[in-house]
C-alpha positions in Angstrom: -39.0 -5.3 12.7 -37.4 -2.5 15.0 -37.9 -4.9 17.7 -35.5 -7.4 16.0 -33.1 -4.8 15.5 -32.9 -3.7 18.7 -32.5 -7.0 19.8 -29.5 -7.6 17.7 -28.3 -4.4 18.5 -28.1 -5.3 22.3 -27.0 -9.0 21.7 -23.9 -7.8 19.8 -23.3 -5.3 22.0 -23.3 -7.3 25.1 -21.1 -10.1 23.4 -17.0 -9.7 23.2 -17.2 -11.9 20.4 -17.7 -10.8 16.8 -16.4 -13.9 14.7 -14.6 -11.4 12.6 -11.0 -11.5 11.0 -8.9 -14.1 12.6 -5.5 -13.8 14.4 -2.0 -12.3 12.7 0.0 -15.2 12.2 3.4 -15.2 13.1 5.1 -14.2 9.7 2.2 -11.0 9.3 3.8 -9.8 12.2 7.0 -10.2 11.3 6.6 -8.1 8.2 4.6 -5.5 9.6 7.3 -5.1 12.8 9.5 -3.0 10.5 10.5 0.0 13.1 13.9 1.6 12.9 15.5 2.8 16.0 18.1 5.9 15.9 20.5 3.5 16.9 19.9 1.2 13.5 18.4 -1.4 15.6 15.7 -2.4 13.1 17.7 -2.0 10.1 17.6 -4.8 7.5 20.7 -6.6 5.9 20.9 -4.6 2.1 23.4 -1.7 1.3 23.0 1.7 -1.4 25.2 4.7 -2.3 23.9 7.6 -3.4 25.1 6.4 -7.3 22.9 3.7 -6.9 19.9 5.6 -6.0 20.5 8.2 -8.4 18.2 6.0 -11.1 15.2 4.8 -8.0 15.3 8.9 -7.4 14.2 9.7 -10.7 12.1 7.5 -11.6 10.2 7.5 -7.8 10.6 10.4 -6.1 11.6 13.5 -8.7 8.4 13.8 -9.9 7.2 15.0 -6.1 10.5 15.9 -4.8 12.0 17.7 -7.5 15.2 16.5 -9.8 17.6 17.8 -6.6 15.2 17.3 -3.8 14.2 21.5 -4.3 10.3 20.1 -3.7 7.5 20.8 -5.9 3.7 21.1 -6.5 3.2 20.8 -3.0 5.6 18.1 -1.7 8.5 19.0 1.0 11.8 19.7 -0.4 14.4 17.2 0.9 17.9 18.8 0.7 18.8 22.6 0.8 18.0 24.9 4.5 21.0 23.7 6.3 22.0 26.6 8.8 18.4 28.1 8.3 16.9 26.6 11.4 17.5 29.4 13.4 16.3 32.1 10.8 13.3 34.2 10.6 12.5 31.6 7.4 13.8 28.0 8.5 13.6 25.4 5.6 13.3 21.8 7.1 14.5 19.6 5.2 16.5 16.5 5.9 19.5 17.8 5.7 18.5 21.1 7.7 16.2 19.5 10.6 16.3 15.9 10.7 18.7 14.8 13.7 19.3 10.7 12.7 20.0 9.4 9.5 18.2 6.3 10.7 15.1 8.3 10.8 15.0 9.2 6.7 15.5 5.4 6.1 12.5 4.6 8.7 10.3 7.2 7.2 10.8 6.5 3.1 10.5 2.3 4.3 7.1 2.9 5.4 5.6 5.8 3.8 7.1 6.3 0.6 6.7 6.3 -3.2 3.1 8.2 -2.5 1.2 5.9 -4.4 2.8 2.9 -3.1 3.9 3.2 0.3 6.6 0.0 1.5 7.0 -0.9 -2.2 10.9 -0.7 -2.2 13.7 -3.3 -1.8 16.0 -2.8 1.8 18.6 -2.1 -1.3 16.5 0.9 -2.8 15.6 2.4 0.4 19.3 2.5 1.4 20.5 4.1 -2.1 17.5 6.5 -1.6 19.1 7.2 1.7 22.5 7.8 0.8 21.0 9.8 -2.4 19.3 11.9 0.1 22.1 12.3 2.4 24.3 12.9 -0.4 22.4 16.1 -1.9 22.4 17.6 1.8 26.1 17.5 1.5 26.2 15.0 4.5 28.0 12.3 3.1 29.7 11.5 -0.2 28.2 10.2 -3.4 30.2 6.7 -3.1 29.5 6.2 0.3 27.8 2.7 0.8 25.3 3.0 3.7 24.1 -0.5 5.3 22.6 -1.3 8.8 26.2 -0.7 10.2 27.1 2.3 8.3 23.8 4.6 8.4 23.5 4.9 12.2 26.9 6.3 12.3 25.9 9.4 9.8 25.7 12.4 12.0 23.2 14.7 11.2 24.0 18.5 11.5 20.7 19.3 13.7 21.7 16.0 15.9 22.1 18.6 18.7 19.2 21.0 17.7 16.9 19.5 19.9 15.9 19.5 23.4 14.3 16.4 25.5 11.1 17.1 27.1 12.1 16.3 30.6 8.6 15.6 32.3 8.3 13.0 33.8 5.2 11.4 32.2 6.5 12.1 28.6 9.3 9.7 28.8 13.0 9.7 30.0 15.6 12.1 29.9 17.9 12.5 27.2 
């Protein structure tokens, strides 16, 4: 019985084809192509203010985050630390660190509630944006952020960081 085995073993090994799974069909792809560039190329059509995320904040993300994004048992805080960057005890938070606004809609798209990761609407993900935003003190509460709006939202550490400028990492900035 080894013998068999071993034969197997070496016939699938030798073979490029497995007969398993079957190709991504044009619409998988579509949904799964859902990255956001920091110039909002990648953004989907939907809108939010930081009022309308108020309600998606509690209910999804306070129980990590904290009511005002202060963090807790373990999860990041989200607002607060701006100016802190360059102290002994830096906070980074989105409104401290993060240098495009496009990057906190990218990241909550794909990665966020924690127990159900790309479970929110374009609409929520934008409220939860400006919500975000809004706690930092980096835009107001009634601003309406869309795919033209958010990649114009400068973020206060947009200059805080340097490009790496060797030549096999990428271009210059």
């Amino acid at each position: 019985m080894s013998s068999l085995l071993l034969l197997l073993s070496l016939a699938v090994a030798a073979s490029p084809q497995y007969n398993v799974g079957r190709l991504a069909t044009p619409e998988e792809i579509a949904a799964a192509d859902v990255s956001v560039l920091p110039t909002g190329l990648g953004l989907p059509a939907g809108q939010g203010s930081a009022r309308d995320g108020t309600d998606v904040y509690v209910s999804r993300c306070a129980a990590c985050h904290g009511v005002d994004g202060e963090g807790r048992a373990g999860y990041p805080p989200l607002a607060g630390g701006r100016g802190s960057i360059a102290s002994a005890t830096p906070l980074l938070t989105v409104g401290s660190y993060w240098p495009y606004a496009t990057t906190v809609f990218d990241y909550i798209r794909r990665a966020m509630p924690y127990e159900a990761p790309g479970s929110l609407t374009p609409d929520e993900v934008y409220a939860l944006t400006a919500w975000i935003l809004a706690a930092n003190g980096i835009i107001e509460e009634a601003a309406v952020l869309d795919k033209h709006t958010l990649p114009l939202v400068q973020m206060p550490n947009r200059d805080g960081f340097t490009s790496d400028p060797r030549p096999d990492v990428g271009r210059k900035r």
